[in-house]
C-alpha positions as CSV (number, residue, x, y, z in Angstrom):
1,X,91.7,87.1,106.7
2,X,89.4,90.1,108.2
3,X,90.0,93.7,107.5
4,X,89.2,95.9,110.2
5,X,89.4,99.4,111.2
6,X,93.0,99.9,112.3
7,X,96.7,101.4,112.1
8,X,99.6,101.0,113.8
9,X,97.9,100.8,117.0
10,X,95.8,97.5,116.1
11,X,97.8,94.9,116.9
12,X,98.5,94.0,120.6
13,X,101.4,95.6,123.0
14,X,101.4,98.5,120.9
15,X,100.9,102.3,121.2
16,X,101.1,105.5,119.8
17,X,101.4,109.1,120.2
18,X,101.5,112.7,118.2
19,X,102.4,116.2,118.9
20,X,102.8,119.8,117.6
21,X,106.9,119.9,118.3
22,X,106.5,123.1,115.5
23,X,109.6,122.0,113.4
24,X,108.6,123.6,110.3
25,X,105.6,125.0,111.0
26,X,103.4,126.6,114.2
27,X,100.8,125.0,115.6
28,X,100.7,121.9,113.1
29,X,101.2,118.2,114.5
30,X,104.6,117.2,113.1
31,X,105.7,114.4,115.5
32,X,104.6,111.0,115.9
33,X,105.9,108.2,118.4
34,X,105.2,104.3,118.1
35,X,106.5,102.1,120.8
36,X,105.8,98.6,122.2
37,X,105.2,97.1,125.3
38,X,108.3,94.1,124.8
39,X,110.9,94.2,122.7
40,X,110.4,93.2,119.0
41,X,111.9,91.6,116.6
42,X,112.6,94.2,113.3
43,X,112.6,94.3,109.8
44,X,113.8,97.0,107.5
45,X,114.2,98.1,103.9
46,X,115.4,101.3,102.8
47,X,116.1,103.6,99.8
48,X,118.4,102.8,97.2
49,X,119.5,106.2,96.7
50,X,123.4,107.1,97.0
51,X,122.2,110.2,99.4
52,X,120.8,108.6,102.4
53,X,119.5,110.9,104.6
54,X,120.7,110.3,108.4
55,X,118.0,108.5,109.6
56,X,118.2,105.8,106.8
57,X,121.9,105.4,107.9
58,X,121.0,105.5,111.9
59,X,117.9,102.8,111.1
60,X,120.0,100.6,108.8
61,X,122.4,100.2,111.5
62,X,119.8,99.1,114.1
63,X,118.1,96.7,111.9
64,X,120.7,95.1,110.8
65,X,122.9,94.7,113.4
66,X,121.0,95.1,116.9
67,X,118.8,92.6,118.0
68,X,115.4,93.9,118.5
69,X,113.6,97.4,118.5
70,X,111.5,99.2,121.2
71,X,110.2,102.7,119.3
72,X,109.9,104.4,115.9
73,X,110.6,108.7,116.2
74,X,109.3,109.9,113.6
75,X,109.3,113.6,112.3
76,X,107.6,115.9,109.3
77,X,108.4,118.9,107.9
78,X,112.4,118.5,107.6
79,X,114.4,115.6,106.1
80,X,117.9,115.3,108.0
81,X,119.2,114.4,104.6
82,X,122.5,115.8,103.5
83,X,123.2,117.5,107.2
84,X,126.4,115.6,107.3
85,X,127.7,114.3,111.1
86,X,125.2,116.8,112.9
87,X,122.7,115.5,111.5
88,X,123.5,111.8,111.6
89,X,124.4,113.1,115.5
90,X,120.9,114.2,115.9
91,X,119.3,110.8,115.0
92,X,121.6,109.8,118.1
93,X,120.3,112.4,120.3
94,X,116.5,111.8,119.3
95,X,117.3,108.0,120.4
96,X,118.8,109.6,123.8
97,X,115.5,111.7,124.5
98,X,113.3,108.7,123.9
99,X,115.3,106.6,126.0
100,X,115.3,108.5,129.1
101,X,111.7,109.4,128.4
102,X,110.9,105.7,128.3
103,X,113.5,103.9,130.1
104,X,114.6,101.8,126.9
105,X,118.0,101.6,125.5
106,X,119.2,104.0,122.5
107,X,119.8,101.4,120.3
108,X,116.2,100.2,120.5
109,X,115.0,103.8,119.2
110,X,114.3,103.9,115.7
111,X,114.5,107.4,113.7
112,X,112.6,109.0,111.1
113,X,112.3,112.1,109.2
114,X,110.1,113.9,106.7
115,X,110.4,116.8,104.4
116,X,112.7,119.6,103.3
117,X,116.3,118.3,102.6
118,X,119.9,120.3,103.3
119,X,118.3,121.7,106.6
120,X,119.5,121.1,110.3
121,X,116.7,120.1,112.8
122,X,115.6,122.1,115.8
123,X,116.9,119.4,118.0
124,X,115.7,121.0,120.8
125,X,112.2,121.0,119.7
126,X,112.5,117.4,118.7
127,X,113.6,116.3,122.0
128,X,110.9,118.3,123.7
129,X,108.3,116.5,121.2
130,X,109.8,113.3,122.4
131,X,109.2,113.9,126.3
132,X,106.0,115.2,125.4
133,X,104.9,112.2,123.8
134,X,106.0,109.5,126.0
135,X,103.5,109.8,128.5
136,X,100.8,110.2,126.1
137,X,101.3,106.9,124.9
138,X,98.2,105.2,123.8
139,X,96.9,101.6,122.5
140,X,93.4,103.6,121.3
141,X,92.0,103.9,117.8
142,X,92.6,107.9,118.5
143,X,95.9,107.8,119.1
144,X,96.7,105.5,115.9
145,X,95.0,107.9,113.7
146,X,96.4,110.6,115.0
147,X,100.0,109.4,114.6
148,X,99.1,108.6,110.8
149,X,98.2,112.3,110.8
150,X,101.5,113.8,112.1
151,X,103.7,112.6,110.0
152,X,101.7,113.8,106.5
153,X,103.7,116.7,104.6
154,X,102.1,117.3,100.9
155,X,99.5,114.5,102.0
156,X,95.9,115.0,101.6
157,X,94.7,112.3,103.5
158,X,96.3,110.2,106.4
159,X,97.3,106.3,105.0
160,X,96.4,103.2,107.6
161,X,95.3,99.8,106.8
162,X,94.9,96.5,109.5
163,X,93.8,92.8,109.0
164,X,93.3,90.0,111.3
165,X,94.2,86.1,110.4
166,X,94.4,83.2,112.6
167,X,97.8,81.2,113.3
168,X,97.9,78.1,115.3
169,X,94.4,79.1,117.1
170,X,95.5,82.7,117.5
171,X,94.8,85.8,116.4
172,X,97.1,87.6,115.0
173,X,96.9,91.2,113.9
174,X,99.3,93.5,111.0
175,X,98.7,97.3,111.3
176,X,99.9,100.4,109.5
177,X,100.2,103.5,108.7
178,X,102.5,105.5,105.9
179,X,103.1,108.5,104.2
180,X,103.8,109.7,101.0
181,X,103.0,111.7,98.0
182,X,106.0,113.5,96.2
183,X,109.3,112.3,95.6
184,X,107.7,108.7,95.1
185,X,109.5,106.2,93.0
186,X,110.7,103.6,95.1
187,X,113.5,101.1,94.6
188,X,113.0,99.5,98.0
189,X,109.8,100.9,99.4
190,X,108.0,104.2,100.0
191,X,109.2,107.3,101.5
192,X,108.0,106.4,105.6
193,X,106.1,103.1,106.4
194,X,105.8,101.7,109.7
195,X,104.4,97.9,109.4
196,X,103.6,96.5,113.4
197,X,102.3,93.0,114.4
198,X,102.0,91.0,117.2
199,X,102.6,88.0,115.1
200,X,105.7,85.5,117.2
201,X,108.6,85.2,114.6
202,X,111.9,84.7,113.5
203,X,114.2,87.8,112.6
204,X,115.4,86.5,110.1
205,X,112.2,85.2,108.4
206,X,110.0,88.6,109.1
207,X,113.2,90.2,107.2
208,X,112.4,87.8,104.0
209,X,109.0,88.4,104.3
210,X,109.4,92.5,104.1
211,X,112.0,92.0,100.9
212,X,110.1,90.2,99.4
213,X,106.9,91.7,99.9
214,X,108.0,95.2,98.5
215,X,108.9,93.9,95.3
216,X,105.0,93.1,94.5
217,X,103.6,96.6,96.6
218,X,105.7,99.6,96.9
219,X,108.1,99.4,94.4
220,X,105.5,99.0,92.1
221,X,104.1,102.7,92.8
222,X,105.4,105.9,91.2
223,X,104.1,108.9,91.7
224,X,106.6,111.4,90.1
225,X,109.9,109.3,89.1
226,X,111.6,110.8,91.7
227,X,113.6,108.3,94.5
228,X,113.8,109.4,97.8
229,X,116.8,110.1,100.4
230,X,114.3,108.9,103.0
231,X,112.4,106.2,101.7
232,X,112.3,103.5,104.8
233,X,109.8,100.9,105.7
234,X,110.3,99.3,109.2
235,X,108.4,96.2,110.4
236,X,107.7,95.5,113.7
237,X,106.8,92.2,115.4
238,X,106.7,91.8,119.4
239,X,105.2,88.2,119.6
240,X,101.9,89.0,122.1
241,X,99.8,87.2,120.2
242,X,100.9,83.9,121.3
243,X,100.9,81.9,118.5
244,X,103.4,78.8,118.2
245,X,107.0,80.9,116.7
246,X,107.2,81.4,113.2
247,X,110.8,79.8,112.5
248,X,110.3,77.7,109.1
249,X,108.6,78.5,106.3
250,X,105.6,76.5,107.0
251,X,101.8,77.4,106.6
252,X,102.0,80.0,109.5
253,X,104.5,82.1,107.4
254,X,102.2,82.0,104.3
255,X,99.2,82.9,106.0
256,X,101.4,86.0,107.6
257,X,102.7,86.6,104.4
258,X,99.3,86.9,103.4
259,X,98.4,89.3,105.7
260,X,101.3,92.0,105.6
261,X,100.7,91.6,101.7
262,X,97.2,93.3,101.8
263,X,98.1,95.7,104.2
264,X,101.1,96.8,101.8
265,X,99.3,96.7,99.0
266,X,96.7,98.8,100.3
267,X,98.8,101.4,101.8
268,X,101.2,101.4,98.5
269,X,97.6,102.2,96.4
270,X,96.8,105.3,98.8
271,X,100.1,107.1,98.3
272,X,99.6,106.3,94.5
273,X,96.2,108.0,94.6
274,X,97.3,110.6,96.5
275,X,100.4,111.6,94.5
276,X,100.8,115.6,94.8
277,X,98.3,117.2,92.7
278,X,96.3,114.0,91.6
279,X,92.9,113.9,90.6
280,X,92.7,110.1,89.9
281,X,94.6,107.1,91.0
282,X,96.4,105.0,87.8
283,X,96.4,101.7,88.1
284,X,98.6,99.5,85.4
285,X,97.9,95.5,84.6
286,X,99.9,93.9,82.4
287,X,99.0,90.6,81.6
288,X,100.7,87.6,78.6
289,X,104.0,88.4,79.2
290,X,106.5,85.6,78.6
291,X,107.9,86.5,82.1
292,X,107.4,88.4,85.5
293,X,110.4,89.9,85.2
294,X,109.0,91.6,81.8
295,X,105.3,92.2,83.0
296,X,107.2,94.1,85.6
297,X,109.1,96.3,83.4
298,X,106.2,96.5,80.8
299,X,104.1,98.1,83.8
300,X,106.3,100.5,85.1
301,X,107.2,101.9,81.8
302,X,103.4,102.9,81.8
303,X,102.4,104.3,84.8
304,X,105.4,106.7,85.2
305,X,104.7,107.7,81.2
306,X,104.2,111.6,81.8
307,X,102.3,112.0,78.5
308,X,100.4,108.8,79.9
309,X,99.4,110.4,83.3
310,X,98.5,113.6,81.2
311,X,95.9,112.3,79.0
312,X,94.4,110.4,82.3
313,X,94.1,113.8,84.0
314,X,92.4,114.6,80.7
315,X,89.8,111.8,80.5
316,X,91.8,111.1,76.9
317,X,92.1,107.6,76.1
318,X,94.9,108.3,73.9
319,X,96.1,104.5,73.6
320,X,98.7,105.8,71.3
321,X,101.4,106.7,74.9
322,X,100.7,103.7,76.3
323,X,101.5,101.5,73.6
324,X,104.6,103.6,72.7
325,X,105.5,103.4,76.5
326,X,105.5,99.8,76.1
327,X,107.4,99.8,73.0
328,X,110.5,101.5,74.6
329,X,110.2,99.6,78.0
330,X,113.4,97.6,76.5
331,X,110.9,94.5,76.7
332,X,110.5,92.6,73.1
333,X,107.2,92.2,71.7
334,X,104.8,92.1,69.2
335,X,102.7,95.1,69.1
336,X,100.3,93.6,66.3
337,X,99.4,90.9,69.1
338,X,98.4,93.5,71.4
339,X,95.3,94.2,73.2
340,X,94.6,96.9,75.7
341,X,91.5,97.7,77.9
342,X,90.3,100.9,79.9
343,X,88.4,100.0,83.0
344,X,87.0,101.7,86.0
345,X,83.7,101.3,88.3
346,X,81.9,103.1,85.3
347,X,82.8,99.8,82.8
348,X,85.2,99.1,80.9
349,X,86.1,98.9,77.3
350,X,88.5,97.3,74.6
351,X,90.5,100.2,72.9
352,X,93.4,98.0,71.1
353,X,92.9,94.6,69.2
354,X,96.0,93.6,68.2
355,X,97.9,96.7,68.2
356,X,94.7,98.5,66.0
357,X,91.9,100.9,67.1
358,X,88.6,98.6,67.9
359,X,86.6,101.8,66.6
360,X,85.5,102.3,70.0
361,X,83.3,104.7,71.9
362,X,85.3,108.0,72.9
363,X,82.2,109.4,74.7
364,X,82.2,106.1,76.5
365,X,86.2,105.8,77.2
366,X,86.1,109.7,78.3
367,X,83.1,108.4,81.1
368,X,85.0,105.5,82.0
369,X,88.5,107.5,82.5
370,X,86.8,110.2,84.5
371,X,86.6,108.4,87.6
372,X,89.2,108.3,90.7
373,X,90.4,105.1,89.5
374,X,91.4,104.2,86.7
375,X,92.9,100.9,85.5
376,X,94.6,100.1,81.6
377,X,95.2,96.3,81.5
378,X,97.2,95.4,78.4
379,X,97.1,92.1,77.2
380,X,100.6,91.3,75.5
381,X,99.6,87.3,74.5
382,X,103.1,85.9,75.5
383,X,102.9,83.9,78.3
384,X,101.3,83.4,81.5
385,X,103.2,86.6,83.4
386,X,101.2,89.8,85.0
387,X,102.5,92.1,87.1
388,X,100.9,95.8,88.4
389,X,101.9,98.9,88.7
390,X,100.2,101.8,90.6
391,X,100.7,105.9,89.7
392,X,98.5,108.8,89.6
393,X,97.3,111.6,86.8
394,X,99.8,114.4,86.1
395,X,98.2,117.6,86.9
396,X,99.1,122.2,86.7
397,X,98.9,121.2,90.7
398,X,102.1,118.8,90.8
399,X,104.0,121.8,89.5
400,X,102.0,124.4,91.8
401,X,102.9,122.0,94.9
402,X,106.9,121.3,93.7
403,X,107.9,125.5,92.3
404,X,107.8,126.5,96.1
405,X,107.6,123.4,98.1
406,X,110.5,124.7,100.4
407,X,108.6,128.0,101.4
């Protein structure tokens, strides 16, 4: 597998576009467009939340029961969650726009949206930012990147990752780009991922490979507890790179498996690092369980610990949360058989030995929690099981960022 420099735009047949359709705000890029040169195949998982905003509802339905996709519409700044029939109308309308402006059929459009919830879009400026885009449509680096940008709300930083592999003599590329960074604790995925390869493969095995992908990536982040109406990942495959069809789970569909595995991972660890407010990215190992079902569990109860996240903003190796937070994960345990560790790229250290204090080095805990990443790996000497889980520090700026968030 190679990593290269890449988004949604990396792998072949595909393009991408961005523009300022001023939804929310004037003069800011809010719009993105992704669209292929063939029909693909598409995958699709989406937020477990009761309230689904339209566009999970609109996307569902063309995942599920449609045969292939063409586009991805994808807007920031407003939601088109809890807008009722007008709003769910709206996704239908954005599909219409992007079908005349690129002579596909509506239900190859898929729909996306980002930001405040209850309001109504501007449909009008949406279906200008679609006409605007479509013949700006671009394979380039540029127009990749720029697409990752548009679709950012309390993001610092634009999210892409893209890796090559080889199948039957072929390359084969996986690109992406996502956002996210509030409102991020995912029972399904993030809040907006868009996944695109050129990879030749079944439906109904890049489906399984997207479900069960997520389980080990993005529903292992949390940034703030909070599950989205919007949360939707959408994986895209139109077959140019002309590898022999994926259609059995054989080699070929590890080695892909492979592949969209890194690239999820490594967009699932940028929105944890750049969770609203965060100074450091909180990483969470837990390894000895008797099970992955418990490592899982054990993890999560960790890394969305506020009193956890608060001492890492603080450089405070206060071992103390952690252990509680394992203690009421609802997993059984010893604690007098526990060890935990502290590690970044400035060392690491042992801060538990079987549930005690190892009389450690504050001074040197304090240096190795003060960098951007931070990792706790407890050891729970049960088994063979590990699972991890990705957060952020909790910081005065989350609540800065969340008191007026809708003005």
């Amino acid at each position: 597998m190679k990593i290269i420099d890449g988004g949604v735009t990396a792998a072949k047949g595909f393009k991408a576009a961005s523009t300022a359709a001023e939804i929310k705000y004037k003069g800011r890029t809010d719009m993105a467009m992704v669209f292929s040169e063939v029909p693909c195949v598409a995958a699709g998982t989406f937020t477990t939340n009761v309230v689904k905003a339209a566009p999970v509802r609109w996307d569902q339905d063309i995942v599920y029961n449609h045969p292939g996709a063409r586009a991805v519409i994808c807007n920031s700044g407003i939601a088109n969650a809890c807008t009722g029939e007008e709003g769910f109308g709206y996704c239908r309308e954005t599909a219409k726009a992007a079908s005349e402006s690129l002579g596909i059929p509506e239900d190859s459009v898929l729909v996306a949206s980002t930001g405040v919830i209850g309001m109504q879009l501007p449909i009008d400026r949406i279906a200008n930012g679609v006409k605007a885009m479509a013949p700006k449509l671009e394979g380039s680096r540029e127009a990749g990147l720029e697409a990752a940008k548009a679709i950012m709300t309390t993001d610092t930083e634009k999210k892409e990752a893209a890796v090559e592999i080889e199948i039957g003599g072929k390359t084969v590329t996986v690109g992406g780009m996502c956002k996210g960074s509030g409102m991020i604790h995912p029972n399904m995925c993030t809040m907006l991922g868009f996944i695109t390869s050129d990879v030749d493969i079944s439906k109904e095995l890049l489906q399984e490979a997207l479900s069960e992908d997520i389980k080990d990536t993005y529903n292992m982040v949390s940034v703030d507890g909070d599950t989205s109406t919007n949360d939707t990942v959408l994986l895209l495959a139109n077959g140019q790179a002309g590898n022999p069809k994926i259609t059995e789970k054989n080699a070929d569909y590890e080695e892909f498996k492979k592949a969209l595995n890194y690239v999820n991972t490594t967009l699932a660890k940028k929105i944890a690092g750049d969770g609203e407010g965060a100074t450091a990215l909180f990483e969470v190992k837990v390894i000895g369980a008797a099970t992955k079902a418990e490592a899982v569990t054990l993890s999560k109860s960790v890394v969305t610990s506020s009193l956890t996240k608060a001492a890492i903003y603080g450089h405070d190796a206060n071992w103390g949360r952690i252990l509680c937070a394992l203690g009421y994960s609802g997993v059984q345990f010893d604690p007098e058989k526990v060890d935990l560790y502290f590690e970044s790229k400035a060392g690491k250290i042992k801060i538990i030995e079987n549930g005690v204090s190892t009389g450690y080095s504050e001074e040197e805990a304090t240096k190795i929690l003060s960098e951007e990443a931070v990792t706790a790996i407890a050891d729970m000497k049960m088994g063979d099981a590990s699972a991890t889980a990705w957060g952020c520090d909790l910081t005065y700026d989350y609540i800065k960022i969340n008191a007026d968030y809708r003005s």
